[in-house]
C-alpha positions as CSV (number, residue, x, y, z in Angstrom):
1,X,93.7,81.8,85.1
2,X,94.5,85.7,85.1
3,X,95.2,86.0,88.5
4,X,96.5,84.1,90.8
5,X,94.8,82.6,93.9
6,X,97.6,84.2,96.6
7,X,96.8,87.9,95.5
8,X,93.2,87.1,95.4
9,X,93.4,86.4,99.2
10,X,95.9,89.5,99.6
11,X,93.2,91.7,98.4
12,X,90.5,90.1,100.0
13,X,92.2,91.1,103.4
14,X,93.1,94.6,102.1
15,X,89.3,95.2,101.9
16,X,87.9,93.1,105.3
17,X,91.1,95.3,107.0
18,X,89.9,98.8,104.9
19,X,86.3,98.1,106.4
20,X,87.9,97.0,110.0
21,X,89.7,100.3,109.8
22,X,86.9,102.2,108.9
23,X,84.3,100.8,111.7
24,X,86.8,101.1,114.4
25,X,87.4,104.9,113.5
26,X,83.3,105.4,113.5
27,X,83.4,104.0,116.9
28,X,86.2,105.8,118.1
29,X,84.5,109.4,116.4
30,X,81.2,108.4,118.6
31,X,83.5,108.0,121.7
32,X,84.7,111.6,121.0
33,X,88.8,110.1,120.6
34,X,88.4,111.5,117.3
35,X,87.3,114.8,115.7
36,X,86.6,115.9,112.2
37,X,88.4,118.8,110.5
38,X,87.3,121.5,108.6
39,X,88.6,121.9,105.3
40,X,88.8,125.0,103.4
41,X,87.4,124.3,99.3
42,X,87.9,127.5,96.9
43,X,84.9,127.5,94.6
44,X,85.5,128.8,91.2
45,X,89.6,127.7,91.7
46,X,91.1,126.3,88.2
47,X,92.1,122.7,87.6
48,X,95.8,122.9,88.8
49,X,98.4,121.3,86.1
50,X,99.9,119.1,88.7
51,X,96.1,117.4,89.1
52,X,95.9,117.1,85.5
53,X,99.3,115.3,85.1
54,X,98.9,112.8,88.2
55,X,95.1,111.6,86.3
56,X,97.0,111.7,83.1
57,X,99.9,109.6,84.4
58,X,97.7,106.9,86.2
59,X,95.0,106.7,82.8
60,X,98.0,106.1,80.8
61,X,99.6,103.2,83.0
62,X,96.1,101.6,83.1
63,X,95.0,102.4,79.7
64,X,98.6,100.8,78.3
65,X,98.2,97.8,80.4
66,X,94.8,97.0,80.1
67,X,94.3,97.4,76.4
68,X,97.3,95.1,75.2
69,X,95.8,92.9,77.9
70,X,92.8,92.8,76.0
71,X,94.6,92.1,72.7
72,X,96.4,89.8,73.7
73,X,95.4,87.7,76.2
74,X,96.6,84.8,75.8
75,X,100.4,86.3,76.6
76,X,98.1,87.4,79.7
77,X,96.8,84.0,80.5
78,X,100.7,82.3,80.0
79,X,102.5,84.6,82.3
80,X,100.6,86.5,84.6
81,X,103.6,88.0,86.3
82,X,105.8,88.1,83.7
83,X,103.3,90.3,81.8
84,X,101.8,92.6,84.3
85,X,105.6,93.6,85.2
86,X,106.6,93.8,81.6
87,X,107.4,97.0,79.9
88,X,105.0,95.6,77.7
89,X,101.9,97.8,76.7
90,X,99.8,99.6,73.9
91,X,100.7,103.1,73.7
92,X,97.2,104.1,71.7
93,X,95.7,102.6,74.9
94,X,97.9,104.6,77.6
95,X,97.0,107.9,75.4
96,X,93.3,107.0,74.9
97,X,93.8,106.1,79.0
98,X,95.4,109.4,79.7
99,X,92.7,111.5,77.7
100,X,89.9,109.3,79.5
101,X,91.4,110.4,83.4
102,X,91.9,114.0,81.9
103,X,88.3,114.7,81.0
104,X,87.0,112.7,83.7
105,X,88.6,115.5,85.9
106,X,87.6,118.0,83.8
107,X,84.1,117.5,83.6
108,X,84.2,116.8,87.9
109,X,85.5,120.3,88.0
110,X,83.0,121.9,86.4
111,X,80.1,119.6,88.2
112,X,81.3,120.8,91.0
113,X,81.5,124.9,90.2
114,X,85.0,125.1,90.4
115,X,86.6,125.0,86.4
């Protein structure tokens, strides 16, 4: 089995304690314990380098990870642990990844009016 039944549960309470969170903050907005804040957005402001290399860092790490998974997953299926904390990886994958999370940004920029 790819993943193991104790992290399934782990991540099952990270999402009933993310929705918690988030209904007890509604509640404490309609209360007025809590205000919004205003935040400033430049329109027309260029795609800063340090955005481009934190999509490009995280597209790589998944596209490394979940490509060789997808090659070879019977490694995957062996040793779950072993594998996902492995070194082990495709680098076409973590490229293609990065490229992916680099365009996807790109393209949000310019949806938005702001490339």
């Amino acid at each position: 089995m790819p993943f193991q039944s104790f992290g399934l549960f782990v991540a099952i309470a990270f999402i009933g304690a993310y929705w918690a969170f988030t209904q007890e903050f509604k509640r404490k907005e309609k209360q007025g314990y809590i205000h919004s804040f205003k935040k400033t957005v430049t329109v027309g402001a260029k795609i800063t380098s340090s955005e481009l290399l934190i999509n490009a860092f995280f597209g790589f790490i998944l596209g490394y990870k979940l490509v060789d998974a997808a090659l070879n997953y019977h490694a995957l299926i062996d040793d779950t642990q072993g594998f996902m904390l492995s070194l082990r990886g495709n680098w076409i994958g973590g490229i293609i990844g990065a490229g992916v999370f680099c365009i996807l940004v790109l393209l949000r920029k310019q949806e938005t009016g702001s490339a």
